[in-house]
C-alpha positions in Angstrom: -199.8 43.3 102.5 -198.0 44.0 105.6 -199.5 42.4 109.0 -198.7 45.5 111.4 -201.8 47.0 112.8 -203.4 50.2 110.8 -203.0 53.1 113.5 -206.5 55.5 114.4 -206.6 58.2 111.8 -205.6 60.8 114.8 -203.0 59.1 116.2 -199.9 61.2 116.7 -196.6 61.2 119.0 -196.6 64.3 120.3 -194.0 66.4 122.6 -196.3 65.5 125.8 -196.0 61.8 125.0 -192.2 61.7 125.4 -190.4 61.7 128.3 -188.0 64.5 128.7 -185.9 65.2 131.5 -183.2 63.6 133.3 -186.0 63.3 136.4 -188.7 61.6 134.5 -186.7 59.0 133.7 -184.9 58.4 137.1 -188.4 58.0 138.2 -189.0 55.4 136.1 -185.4 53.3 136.7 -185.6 54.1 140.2 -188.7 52.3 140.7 -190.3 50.3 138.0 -193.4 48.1 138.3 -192.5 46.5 135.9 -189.5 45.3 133.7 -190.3 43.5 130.8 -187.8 41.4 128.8 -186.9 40.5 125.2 -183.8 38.9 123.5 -182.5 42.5 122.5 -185.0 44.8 124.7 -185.8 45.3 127.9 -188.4 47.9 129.1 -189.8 49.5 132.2 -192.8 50.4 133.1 -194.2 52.6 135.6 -197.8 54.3 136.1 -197.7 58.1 135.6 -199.8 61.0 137.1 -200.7 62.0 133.2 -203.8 61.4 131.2 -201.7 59.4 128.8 -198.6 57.0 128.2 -195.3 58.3 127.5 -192.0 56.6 126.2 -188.5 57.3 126.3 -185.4 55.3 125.1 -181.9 55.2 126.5 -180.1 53.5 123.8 -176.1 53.9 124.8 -173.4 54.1 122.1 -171.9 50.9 124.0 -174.7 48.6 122.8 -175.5 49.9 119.6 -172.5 51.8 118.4 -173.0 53.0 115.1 -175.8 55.8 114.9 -178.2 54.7 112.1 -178.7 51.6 114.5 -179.9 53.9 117.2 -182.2 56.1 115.3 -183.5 53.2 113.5 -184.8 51.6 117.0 -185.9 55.1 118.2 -188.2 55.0 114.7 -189.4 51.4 115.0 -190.4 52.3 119.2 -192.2 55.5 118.4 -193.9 54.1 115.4 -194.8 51.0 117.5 -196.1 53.6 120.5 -197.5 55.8 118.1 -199.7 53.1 116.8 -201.0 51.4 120.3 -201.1 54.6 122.3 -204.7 54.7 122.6 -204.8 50.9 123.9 -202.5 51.6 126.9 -202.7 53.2 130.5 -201.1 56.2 132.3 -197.8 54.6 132.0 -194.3 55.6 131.6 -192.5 53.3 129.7 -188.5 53.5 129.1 -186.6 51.3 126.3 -183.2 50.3 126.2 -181.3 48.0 124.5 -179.7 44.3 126.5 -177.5 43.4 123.7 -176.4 44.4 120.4 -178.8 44.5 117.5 -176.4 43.4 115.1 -177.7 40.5 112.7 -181.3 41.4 113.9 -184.0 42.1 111.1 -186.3 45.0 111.1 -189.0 42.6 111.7 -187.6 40.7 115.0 -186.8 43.8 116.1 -190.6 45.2 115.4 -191.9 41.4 116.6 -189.9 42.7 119.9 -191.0 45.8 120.9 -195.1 44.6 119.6 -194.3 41.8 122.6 -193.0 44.3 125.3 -196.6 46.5 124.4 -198.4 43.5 123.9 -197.5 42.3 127.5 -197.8 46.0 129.0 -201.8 46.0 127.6 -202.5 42.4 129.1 -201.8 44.0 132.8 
C-alpha cells in the first residue's frame, strides 16, 4: 500500500494550470513572495490574478543532464500538483532544480516536492 495521498476523482492538470510563456515566468523570478528550499529543489512562489494555481519547471540540461532525469521530475511535479491542486491558492509556482539528482530515489525526490507544497498550503 503506497502512503501518497488518493487525488479527487476530477482532478486533472490541464493546459490553463501550466505556465506558458517566457512572461509568466519572468513574473514569477522577477519577484517571488516566496522561495522555498529543499536539498535538490527550490521553488518560487508568487500569487496569480487566476482562479487557480499553476506550475512550471525550469529544469536546465546543466543540472540534470541526461533527459530521462528531467522528464522524470517534470512527472513526479505535475503528479504531485495534480494531486494537491484543489488545496492551494491563486499561486504561481515555478520548480527548478539546486543540484543534481543523481543518487536520489524516486521517493526523496517525491518526499521533496510534497514538502515545498506542504509549506506553500501552511501560508
Amino acid at each position: 500500500m503506497s502512503n501518497t495521498v488518493s487525488a479527487p476523482p476530477n482532478a486533472r492538470f490541464t493546459k490553463a494550470q501550466r505556465l506558458l510563456t517566457p512572461a509568466a515566468f519572468r513574473e514569477v523570478f522577477d519577484a517571488p513572495e516566496r522561495k522555498l528550499h529543499q536539498s535538490h529543489l527550490m521553488a518560487f512562489v508568487r500569487t496569480n490574478t487566476h482562479e487557480q494555481p499553476r506550475v512550471g519547471m525550469a529544469i536546465t540540461k546543466r543540472k540534470v543532464p541526461t533527459a530521462v532525469a528531467r522528464n522524470l521530475i517534470k512527472r513526479q511535479v505535475r503528479e504531485q500538483f495534480r494531486v494537491k491542486a484543489s488545496n492551494l491558492e491563486n499561486k504561481d509556482i515555478v520548480f527548478i532544480v539546486k543540484q543534481s539528482i543523481k543518487g536520489l530515489s524516486n521517493k526523496e525526490l517525491i518526499n521533496e516536492i510534497n514538502n515545498i507544497f506542504k509549506k506553500i498550503e501552511k501560508k
